[in-house]
C-alpha positions in Angstrom: 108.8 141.7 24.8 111.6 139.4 25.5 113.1 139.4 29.4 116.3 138.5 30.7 116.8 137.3 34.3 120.2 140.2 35.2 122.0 140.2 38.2 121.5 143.7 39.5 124.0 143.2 42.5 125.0 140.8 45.4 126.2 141.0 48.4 127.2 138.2 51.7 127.5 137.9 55.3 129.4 135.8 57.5 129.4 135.0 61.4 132.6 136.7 63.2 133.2 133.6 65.0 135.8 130.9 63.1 136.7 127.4 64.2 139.7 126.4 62.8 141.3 122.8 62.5 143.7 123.6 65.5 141.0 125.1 67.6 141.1 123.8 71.2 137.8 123.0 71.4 137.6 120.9 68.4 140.1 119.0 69.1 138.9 118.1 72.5 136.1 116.4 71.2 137.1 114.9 68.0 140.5 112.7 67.0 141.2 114.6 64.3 144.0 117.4 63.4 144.6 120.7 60.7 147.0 118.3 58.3 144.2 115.5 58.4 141.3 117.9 57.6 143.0 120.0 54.9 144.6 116.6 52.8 141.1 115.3 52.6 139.2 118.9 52.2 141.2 121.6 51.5 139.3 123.0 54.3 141.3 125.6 56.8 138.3 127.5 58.7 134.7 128.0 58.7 132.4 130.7 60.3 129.9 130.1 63.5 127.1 132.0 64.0 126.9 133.2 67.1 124.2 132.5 70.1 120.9 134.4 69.4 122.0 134.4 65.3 119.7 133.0 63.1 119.4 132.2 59.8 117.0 134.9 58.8 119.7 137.5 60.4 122.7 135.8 58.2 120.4 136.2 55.1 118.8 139.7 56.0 122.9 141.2 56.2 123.5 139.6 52.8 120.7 141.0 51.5 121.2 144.9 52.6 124.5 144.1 51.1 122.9 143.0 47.7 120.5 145.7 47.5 123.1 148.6 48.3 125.1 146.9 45.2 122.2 147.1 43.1 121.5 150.9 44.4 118.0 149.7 45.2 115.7 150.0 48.3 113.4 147.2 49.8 110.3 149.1 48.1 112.3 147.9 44.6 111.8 144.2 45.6 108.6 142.1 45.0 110.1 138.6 45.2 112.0 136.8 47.6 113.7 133.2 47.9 116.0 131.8 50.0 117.5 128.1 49.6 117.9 127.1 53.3 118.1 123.5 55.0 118.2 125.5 58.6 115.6 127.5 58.5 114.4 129.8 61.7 111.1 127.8 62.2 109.0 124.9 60.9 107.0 127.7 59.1 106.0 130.1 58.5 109.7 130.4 55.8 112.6 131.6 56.0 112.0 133.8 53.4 108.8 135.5 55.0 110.8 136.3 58.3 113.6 137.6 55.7 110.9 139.8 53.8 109.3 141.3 57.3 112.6 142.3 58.2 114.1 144.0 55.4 110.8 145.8 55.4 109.6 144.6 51.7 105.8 144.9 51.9 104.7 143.7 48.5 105.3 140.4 46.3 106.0 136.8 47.3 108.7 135.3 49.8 109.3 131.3 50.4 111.9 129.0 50.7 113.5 126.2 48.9 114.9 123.1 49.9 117.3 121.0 47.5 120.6 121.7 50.6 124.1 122.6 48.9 122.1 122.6 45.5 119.8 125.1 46.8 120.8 128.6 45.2 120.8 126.5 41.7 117.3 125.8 42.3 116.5 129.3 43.8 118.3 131.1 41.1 116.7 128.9 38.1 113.1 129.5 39.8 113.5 133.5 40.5 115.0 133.6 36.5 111.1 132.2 35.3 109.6 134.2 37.8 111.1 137.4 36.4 111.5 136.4 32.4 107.0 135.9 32.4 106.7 139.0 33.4 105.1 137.7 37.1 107.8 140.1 39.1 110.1 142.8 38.5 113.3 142.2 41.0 114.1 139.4 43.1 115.9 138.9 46.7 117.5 135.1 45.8 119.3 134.3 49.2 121.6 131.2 49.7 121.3 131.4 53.8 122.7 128.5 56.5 123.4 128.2 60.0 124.7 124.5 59.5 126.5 124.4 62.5 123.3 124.3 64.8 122.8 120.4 62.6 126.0 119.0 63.5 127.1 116.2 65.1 130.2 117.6 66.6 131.6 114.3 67.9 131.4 112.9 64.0 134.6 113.9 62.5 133.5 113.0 59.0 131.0 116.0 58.7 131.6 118.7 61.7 135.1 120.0 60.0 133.5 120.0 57.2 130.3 122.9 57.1 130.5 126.2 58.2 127.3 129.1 58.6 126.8 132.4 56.3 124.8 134.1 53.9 124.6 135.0 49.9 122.3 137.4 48.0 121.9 138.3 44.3 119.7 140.9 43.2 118.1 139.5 39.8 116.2 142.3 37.7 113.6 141.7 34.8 115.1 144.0 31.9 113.8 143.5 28.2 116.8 141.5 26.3 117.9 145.0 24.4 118.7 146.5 27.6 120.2 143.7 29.1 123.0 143.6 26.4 123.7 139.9 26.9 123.6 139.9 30.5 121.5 137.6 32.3 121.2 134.1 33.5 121.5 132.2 30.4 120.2 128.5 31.5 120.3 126.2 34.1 119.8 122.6 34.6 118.5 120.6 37.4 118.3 117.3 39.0 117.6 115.0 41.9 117.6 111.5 42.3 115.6 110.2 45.1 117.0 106.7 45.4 120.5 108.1 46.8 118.3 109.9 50.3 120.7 107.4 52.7 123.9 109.2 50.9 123.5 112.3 52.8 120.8 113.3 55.3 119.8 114.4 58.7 118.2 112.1 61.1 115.0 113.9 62.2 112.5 115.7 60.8 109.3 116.8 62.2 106.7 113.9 60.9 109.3 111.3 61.8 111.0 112.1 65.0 109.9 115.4 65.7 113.6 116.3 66.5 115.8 118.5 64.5 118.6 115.7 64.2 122.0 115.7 62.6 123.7 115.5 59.5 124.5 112.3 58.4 126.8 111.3 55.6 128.5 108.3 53.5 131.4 110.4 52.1 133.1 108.5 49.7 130.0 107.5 48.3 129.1 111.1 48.0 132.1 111.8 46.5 132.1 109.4 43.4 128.7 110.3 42.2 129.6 114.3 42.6 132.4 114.7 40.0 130.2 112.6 37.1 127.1 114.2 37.8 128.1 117.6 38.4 130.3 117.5 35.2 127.2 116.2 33.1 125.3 118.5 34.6 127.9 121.9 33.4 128.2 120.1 29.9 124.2 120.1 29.5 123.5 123.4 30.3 126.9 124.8 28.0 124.9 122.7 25.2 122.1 123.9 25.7 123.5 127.5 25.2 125.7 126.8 22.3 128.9 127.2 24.5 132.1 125.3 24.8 134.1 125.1 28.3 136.7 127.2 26.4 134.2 130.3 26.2 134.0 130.2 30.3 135.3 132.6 31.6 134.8 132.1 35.2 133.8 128.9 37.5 132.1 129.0 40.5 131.6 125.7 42.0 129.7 124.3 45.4 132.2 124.7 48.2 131.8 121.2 49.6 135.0 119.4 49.0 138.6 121.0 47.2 139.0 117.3 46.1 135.7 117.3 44.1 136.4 120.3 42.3 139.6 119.2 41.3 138.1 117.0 39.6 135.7 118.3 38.2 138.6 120.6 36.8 140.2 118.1 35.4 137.2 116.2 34.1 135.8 119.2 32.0 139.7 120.8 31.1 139.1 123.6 33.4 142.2 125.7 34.5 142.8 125.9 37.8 143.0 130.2 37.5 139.2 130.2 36.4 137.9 128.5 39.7 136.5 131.0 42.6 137.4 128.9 45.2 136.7 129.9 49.4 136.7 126.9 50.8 139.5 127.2 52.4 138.6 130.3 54.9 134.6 129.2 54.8 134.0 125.5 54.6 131.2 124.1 52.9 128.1 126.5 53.9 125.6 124.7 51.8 123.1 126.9 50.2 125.5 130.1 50.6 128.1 128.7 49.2 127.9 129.4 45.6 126.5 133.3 46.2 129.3 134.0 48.4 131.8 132.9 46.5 130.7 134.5 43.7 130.6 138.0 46.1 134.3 137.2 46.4 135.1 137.2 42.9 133.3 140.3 42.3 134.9 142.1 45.4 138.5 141.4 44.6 137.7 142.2 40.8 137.7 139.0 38.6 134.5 138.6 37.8 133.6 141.3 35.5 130.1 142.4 34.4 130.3 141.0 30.7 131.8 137.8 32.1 130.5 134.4 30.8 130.1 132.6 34.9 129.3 128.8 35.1 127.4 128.1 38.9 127.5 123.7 39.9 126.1 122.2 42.9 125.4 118.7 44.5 124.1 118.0 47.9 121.6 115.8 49.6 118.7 114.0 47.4 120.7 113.4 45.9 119.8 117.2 43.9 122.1 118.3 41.4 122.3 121.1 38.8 124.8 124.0 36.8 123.7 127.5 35.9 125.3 129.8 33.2 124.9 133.0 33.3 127.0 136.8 32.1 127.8 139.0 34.4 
């Protein structure tokens, strides 16, 4: 029998706290201001969690969410990732604090790490989890308290991420049920060579710090829209599919300026893209799940819908997913 990979539900979280470009204390520490921030970003806001907030509690809120969209329990759920680059501990995962919590008491939990590529990764390895049979409904969590890796005296990356949570709740169902539904394909890559692009400066074998993000922006930026693009045109060619039969994109939140032109690059229109990057910054991992929350809670994205999913963060990792709704 034939599986598809069907997104049961989804559901996100985010911190009550906001900094915003004019906030006092951000401009105490930095030389920066809101008209400088939103030119090169688009960026308005992003969400803080708040002291005694972890990770795990970002993702677990995201995930009740998910599962009461899906009208399913904990007991319904025998796998669980979560793409994270903050996670609550060295180990054991994320994903196993995540699992205790929520009270799932059978199946697998762990994390991946690939940053703002994350969820592709976590989605595209939950969709071959389910579609060999191996489990029956997956927890796959985008999750990141970003702000606890900042530098927040380096203008070039602390106006830039934010903190919150995505969850999609991915169901086996044989492909006549499904009727068309499903994660369709997905694509992924990384390219070592580029680790000095975008990083954070400690790690437990070699400083045995936590360290900060690091970043050479502009260098980021012109290797994002050429591989990202390449990337969304694979994966549509793989599935027989133009950019014309899209109905929806949801892209990485890092940068307005990048998906513009990726936009452009691929003759997108501007009305297709499910954009909150203005209100919630680049929250790495999350950022795909949550914006794709918004386009279901406000109604665009439709279940039948034909939704193309691009990321790029630090690796350099890289990857698109297509899926229906």
């Amino acid at each position: 029998m034939s599986l598809k990979a069907v997104i049961r539900g989804c559901g996100m979280y985010l911190p009550e706290k906001i900094v915003s470009n004019s906030n006092e204390d951000l401009s105490k520490t930095i030389d920066t201001s809101d008209e400088w921030i939103r030119e090169r970003t688009g960026i308005h806001e992003r969400r803080v969690a708040a002291e005694g907030e972890y990770t795990s509690d970002l993702a677990v809120r995201a995930a009740k969410a998910a599962l009461q969209s899906a009208s399913l329990q904990a007991s319904d759920i025998d796998l669980v990732i979560i793409a994270t680059t903050t996670p609550d501990l060295t180990f054991p995962s994320t994903a196993a604090i995540v699992q205790a919590k929520l009270g799932v008491e059978q199946g697998a939990a762990f994390d991946i790490q690939a940053v703002c590529t994350g969820f592709i990764y976590a989605l595209s390895t939950a969709e071959k989890f389910l579609i060999c049979g191996q489990h029956k409904r997956a927890l796959v969590i985008g999750a990141e308290t970003f702000s606890r890796i900042l530098d927040w005296s380096d203008r070039s990356t602390c106006v830039l991420f934010g903190d919150g949570a995505g969850a999609f709740v991915l169901e086996a169902q044989a492909e006549e049920q499904a009727e068309n539904r499903g994660v369709i394909g997905s694509y992924l890559r990384c390219d070592g060579r580029m680790v000095d692009l975008l990083y954070v400066d400690g790690g437990v074998s070699s400083s045995q710090t936590t360290g900060h993000v690091r970043m050479q922006g502009n260098k980021v930026f012109r290797e994002a829209v050429n591989r990202i693009s390449q990337a969304m045109e694979h994966v549509m060619e793989e599935a027989g599919i133009s950019v014309k039969d899209v109905d929806w994109f949801v892209p990485h939140q890092a940068n307005e300026r990048i998906i513009q032109g990726v936009v452009k690059k691929l003759d997108l229109r501007s009305e297709q893209v499910i954009s909150t990057i203005a209100k919630q910054g680049n929250t790495s991992a999350a950022s795909i799940p949550l914006a794709y929350c918004a386009g279901v809670a406000d109604g665009r994205i439709k279940q039948g819908d034909l939704v193309l999913l691009e990321a790029m963060g630090g690796g350099l990792t890289w990857g698109a997913a297509l899926l229906r709704a």
